[in-house]
N, C-alpha and C positions, 0 to 999 in steps of 0.2 A: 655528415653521417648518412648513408643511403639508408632506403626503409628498411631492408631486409636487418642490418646493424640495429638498429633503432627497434624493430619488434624483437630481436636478439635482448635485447635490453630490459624490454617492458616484460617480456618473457619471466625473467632472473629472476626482476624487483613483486612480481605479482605472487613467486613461489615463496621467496624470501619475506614477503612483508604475509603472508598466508601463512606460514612458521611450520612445524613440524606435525603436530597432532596438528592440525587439517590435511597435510600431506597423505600422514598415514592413513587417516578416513578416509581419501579418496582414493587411496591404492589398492585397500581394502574393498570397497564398493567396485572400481573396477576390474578386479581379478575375481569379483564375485560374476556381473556381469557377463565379462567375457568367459569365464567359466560354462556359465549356462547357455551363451552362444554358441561355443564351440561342441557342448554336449548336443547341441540342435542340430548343427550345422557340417559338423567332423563328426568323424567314428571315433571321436575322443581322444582326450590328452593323459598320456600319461609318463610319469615323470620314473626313472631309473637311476638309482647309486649301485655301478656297477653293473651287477647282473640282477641284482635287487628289486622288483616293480616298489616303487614308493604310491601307497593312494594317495590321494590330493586332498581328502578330507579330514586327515591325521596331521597335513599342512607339510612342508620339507620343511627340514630342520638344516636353519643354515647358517654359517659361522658366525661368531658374534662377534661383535665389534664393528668397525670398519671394512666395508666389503663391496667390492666391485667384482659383476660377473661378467665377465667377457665371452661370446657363443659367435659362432658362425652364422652368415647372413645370405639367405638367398630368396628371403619370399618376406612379402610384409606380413605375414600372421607368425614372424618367430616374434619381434615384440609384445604381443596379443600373448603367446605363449607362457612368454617369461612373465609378463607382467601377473598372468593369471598365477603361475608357479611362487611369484613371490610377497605381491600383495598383499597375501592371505595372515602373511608376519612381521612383513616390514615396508617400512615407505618406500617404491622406487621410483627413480624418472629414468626412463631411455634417454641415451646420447641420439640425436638427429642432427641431418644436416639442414642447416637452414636452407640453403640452397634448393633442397628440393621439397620440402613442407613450408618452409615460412613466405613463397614465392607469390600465393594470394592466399583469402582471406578464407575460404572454404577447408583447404587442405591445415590452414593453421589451426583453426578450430578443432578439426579433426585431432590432428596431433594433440592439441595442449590439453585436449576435453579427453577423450578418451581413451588414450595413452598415457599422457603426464611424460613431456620429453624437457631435454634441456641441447639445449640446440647450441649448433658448434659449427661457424663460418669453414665448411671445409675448404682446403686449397689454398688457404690464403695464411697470410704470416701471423693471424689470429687466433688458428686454429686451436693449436697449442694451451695460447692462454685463455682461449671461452672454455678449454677440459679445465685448466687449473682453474679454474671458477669457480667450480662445484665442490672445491677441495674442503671448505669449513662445512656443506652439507653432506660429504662423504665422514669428515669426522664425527658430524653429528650422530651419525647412523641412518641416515641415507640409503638405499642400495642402488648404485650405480651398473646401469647395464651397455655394456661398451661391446660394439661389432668393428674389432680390429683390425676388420681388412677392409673397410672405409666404404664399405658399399654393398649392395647386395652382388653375389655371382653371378655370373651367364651362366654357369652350367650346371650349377648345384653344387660343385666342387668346393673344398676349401682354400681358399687362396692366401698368401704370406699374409702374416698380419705385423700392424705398423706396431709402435715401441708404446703411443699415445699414454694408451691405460694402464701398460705398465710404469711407466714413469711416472703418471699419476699416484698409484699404491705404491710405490716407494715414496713419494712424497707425502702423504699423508698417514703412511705404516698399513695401507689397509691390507686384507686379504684378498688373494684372488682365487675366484673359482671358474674354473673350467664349466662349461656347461655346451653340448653336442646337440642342436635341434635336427631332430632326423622326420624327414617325410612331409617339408613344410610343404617342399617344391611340388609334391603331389597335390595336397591341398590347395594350394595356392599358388600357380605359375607367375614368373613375372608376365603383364601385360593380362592376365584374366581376370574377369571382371565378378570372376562367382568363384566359391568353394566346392570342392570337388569332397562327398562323402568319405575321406578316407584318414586312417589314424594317423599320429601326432605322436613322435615320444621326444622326452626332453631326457639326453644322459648325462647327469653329473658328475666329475670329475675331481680330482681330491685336491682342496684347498690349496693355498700357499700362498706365504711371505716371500717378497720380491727382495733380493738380495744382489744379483745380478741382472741388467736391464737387459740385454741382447739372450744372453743364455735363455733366463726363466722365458723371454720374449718366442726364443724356439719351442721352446719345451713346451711349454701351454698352446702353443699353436701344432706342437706333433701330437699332443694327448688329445685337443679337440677332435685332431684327424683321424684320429683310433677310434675315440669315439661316434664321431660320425659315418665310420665305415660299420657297424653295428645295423644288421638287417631291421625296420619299423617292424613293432611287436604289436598287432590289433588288440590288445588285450580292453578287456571291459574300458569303458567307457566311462569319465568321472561320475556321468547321472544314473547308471547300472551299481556300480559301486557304489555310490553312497546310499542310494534303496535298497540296496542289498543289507547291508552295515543296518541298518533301521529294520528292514524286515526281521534279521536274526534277535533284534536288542528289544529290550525292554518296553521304548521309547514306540514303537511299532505296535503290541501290542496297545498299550495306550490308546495310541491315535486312532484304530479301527474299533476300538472298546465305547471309545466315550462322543467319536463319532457316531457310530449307530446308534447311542444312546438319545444324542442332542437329536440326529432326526426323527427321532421316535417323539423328541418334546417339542421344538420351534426348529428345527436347523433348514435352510431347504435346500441342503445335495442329499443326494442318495447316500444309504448308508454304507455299499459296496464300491464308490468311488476311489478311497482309500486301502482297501482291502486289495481291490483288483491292482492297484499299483503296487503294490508289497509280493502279493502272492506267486507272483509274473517271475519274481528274482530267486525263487528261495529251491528252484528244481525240485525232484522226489525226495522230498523228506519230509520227518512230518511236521516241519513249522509250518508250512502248508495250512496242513489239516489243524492245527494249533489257531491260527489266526483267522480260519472262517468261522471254525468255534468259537473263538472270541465276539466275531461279529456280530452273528447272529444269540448270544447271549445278551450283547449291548442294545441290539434290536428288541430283545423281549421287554427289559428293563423300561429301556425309554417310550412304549406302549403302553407299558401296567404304571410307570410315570406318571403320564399325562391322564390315563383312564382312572388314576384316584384321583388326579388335580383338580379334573376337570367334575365327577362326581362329589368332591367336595366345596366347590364355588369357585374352582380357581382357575383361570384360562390362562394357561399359557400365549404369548404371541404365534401366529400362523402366520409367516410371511410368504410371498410368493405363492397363496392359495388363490381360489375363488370358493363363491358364494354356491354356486354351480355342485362343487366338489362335495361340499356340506351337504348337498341336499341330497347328492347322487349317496353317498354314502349310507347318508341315514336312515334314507329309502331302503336299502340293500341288510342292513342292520336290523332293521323292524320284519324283512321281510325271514331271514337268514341269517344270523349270524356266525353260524356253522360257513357257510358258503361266498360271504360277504368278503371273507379277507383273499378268500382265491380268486375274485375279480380282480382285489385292488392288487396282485401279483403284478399285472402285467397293463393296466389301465389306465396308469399315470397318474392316479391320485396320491399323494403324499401318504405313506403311512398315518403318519401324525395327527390325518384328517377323520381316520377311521377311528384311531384311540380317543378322540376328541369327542367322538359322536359317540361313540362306547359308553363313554363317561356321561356324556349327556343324558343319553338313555337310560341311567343305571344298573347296565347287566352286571350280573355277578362278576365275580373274581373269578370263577372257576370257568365260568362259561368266554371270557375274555381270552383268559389262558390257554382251554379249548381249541380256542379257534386261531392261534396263530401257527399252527405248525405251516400253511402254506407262505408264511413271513418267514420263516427258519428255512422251507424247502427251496424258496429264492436265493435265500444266501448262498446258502448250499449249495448249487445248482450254477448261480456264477461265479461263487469263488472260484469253484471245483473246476469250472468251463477256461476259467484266467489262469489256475496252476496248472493242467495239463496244456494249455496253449503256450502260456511262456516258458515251460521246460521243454518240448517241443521244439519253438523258434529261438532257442538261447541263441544259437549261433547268433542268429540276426538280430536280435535283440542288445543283445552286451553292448555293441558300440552305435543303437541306434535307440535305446530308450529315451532319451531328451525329444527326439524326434517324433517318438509315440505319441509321449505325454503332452505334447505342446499342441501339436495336432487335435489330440483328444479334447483338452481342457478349452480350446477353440472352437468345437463340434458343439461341447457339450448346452452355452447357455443357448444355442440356436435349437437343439432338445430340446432343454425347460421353457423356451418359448414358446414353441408350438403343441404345449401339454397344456401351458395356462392360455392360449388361444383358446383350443378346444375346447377346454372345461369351461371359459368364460359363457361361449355360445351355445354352448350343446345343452339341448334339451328333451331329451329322448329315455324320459323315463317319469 
């Protein structure tokens, strides 16, 4: 047995002896994964029944039972695609050729780790029987992703597709589903070595029981072709989409609520971190104006929080402060407390730092209270800066917010670095 046969093997037995629920965990994990790559990296994926956009966060709803998807192959990011498409509900492995993944030890890794393939001696009089292999994991409930024209295209085109997978679901009763990846080859040329920022739609096509080999073999190959003649729709982007969905929901005001709250107590990001990512999605309406209000109520709360904890003996933790920031503060409090929190607007000290010192000091409730409206005009002020900005650049935004946020949340702890530098050293007051 050559190697290639023999890691074909070890392949099988390592899925096989892993069982199902591991399968599914890792198809899940990886369609989450490459999800979030593709919203960084593409102008996003998005999935269509019909003329229908399907969002990706509602998950596609796909036949039950026994089910092989057979799609058209011209860019190695249509597996990536699908896997993200199906993951999300069910176990899959992609068919590969061994031949051209299993060849050394790098490319296999690739394949078997971050795909999950099941690999099939193309060309050879085994071909056949390494598909009927998978036959009791396609029963099991499996989902089998089969590119039936045995290779990727030169030209993007759809080319005849062999009988393999269909013979396959007649043999085993599964179902088959058509499915059309349009605009890989934009993204991803054969021979280039980077993604190219542009959308991704996947069209799915209507199910079927294989009853005739050759026929349904035409038919699922003229309906891919249909659907692959369908112009790439840039529509939003899975990571626009699903913040959007959160901005509108319940779950959104939450997280900007009890966010500003916690930085008001111990938290140490900013309490408009969350806000600014929501607000961006929701254009002129007024959830907008709905969710900075929320923030900056959260903000007051978790001030008057800590300014009784800490006036009744009880310190919260302060992570990510300095010594430095206490004393700049307290200085500022004793001299003004009127004027004290419009420093800390824009001077890098933690809120948290100033309610602390508040409490320490004993000021009143009323004079606490007083003095946070330039805490409220901050929120205000970037919310307001982040919903006119993202309604604004929606255009550019929709299929490149992954892009934003990945960037941002990169940027950001090299920020809180150079605040707790400064306050460490700085002594000028």
């Amino acid at each position: 047995m050559d190697s290639v046969s023999q890691t074909v093997e070890t392949i099988r037995r390592k899925i096989s002896l892993g069982g199902l629920p591991r399968l599914r965990r890792l198809s899940w994990w990886r369609s989450k994964a490459w999800g979030l790559t593709l919203s960084i990296f593409t102008a996003g994926l998005t999935s269509f029944k019909g003329k229908t956009q399907i969002e990706l966060f509602r998950k596609v709803k796909l036949p039950e039972g026994p089910l092989i998807v057979v799609a058209n192959h011209a860019s190695h990011i249509d597996s990536v695609a699908l896997v993200t498409m199906i993951g999300r509900s069910r176990p899959v492995l992609v068919v590969a050729a061994a031949d051209y993944w299993l060849t050394d030890k790098a490319s296999e890794i690739i394949a078997r780790t971050s795909i999950g393939i099941w690999p099939i001696r193309r060309g050879s009089d085994e071909a056949f029987e390494d598909l009927m292999a998978a036959a009791d994991l396609v029963k099991q409930g499996v989902v089998l992703v089969i590119f039936p024209e045995g290779g990727r295209s030169d030209d993007g085109e759809v080319g005849s597709f062999h009988s393999g997978a269909f013979r396959l679901a007649q043999a085993t009763g599964a179902t088959v589903l058509p499915v059309a990846v349009v605009g890989s080859t934009e993204v991803l040329p054969r021979k280039a070595i980077s993604a190219k920022h542009k959308p991704i739609n996947l069209r799915i096509g209507e199910p079927r029981k294989i009853s005739d080999i050759a026929a349904d073999t035409k038919a699922v190959e003229t309906e891919v072709r249909e659907l692959k003649s369908n112009a790439v729709i840039n529509a939003p982007g899975f990571g626009y989409a699903r913040v959007r969905k959160i901005a509108f929901g319940w779950v959104g005001l939450l997280v900007v609520f009890f966010w500003a709250i916690g930085e008001g107590i111990f938290w140490p990001l900013v309490a408009e971190m969350p806000l600014l990512l929501l607000v961006v999605t929701v254009g002129f309406r007024w959830r907008g104006a709905l969710l900075i209000s929320v923030s900056a109520l959260g903000s007051i709360l978790g001030v008057l929080i800590t300014w009784w904890l800490v006036s009744n003996g009880y310190h919260p933790p302060s992570p990510l402060t300095t010594e430095n920031m206490f004393d700049y503060a307290r200085a500022q409090l004793i001299d003004s407390p009127d004027t004290a929190f419009w420093d800390q607007m824009w001077n890098g000290i933690p809120v948290k730092v100033y309610a602390h010192e508040a409490g320490a000091l004993h000021l009143s409730f009323m004079a606490v209270l007083q003095s946070l409206l330039p805490r409220v005009l901050r929120i205000f002020i970037l919310g307001a800066g982040g919903w006119l900005l993202g309604t604004t650049l929606a255009k550019w935004l929709k299929p490149n917010l992954g892009l934003v946020q990945t960037v941002s949340l990169i940027a950001f702890p090299f920020g809180l670095a150079q605040s707790i530098w400064f306050w460490t050293y700085f002594r000028g007051f």
